[in-house]
C-alpha positions as CSV (number, residue, x, y, z in Angstrom):
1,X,-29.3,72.3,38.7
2,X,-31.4,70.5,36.2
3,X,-28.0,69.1,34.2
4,X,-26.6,67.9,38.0
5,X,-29.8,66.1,38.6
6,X,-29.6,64.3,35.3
7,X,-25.2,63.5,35.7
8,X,-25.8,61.6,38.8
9,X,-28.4,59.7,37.0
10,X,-26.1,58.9,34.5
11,X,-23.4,58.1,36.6
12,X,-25.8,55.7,38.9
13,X,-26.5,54.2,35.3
14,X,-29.8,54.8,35.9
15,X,-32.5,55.8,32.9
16,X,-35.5,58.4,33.9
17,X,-37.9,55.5,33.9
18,X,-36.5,54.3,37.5
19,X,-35.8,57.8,38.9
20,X,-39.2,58.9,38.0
21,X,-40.4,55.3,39.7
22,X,-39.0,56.0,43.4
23,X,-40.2,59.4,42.8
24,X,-43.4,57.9,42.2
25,X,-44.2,59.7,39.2
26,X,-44.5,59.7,35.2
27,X,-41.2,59.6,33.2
28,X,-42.4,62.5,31.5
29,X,-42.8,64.6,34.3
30,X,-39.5,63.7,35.9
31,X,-37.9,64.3,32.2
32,X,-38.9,67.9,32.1
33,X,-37.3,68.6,35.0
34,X,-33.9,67.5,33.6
35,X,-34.5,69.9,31.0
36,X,-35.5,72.4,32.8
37,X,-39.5,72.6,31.5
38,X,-40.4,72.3,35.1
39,X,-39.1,73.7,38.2
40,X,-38.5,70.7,41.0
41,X,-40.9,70.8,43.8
42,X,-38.9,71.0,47.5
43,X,-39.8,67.8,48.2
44,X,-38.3,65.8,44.7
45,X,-35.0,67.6,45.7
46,X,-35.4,65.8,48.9
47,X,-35.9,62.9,47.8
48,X,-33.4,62.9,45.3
49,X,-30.6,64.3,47.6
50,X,-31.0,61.0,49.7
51,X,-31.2,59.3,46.6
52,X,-27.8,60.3,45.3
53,X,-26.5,60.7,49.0
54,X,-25.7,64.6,48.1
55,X,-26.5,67.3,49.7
56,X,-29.3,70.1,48.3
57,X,-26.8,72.9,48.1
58,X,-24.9,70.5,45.3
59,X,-28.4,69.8,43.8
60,X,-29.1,73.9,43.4
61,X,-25.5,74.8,42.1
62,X,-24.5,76.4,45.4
63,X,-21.8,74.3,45.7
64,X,-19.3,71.6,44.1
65,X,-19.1,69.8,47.1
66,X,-21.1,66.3,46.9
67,X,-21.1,65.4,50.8
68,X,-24.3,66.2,52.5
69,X,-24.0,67.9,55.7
70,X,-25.1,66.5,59.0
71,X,-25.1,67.6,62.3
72,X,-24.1,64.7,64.3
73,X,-21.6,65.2,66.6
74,X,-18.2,63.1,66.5
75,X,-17.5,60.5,69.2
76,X,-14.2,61.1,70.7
């Protein structure tokens, strides 16, 4: 989990100073969670699965798939 969370960083081109800003927290903190010093509260995973437009499940490890789910129902 904690390598995904820092590859889409890097992939957004984004440093830890501006994740840890829309998290609304210290660079620091969010920096141990890339390393795995801290586990990620529910909520942070939240946040950063809407960030990144992924889904939880990718977030964990549960799955390679980067497309969140939704439940909305198809016009036809």
């Amino acid at each position: 989990m904690y390598r995904r969370i820092r590859d889409l960083r890097e992939d957004a081109d984004l440093n830890q100073t501006k994740i840890a800003q829309y998290l609304g927290m210290s660079q620091t903190g969010y920096s141990k969670y890339e390393t795995g010093e801290n586990d990620i509260p529910t909520a942070v995973l939240i946040k950063l699965a809407r960030f990144y437009n992924t889904s939880i499940d990718y977030l964990l490890g549960e799955t390679d798939r980067k497309e969140r789910y939704t439940n909305k129902k198809e016009k036809t």
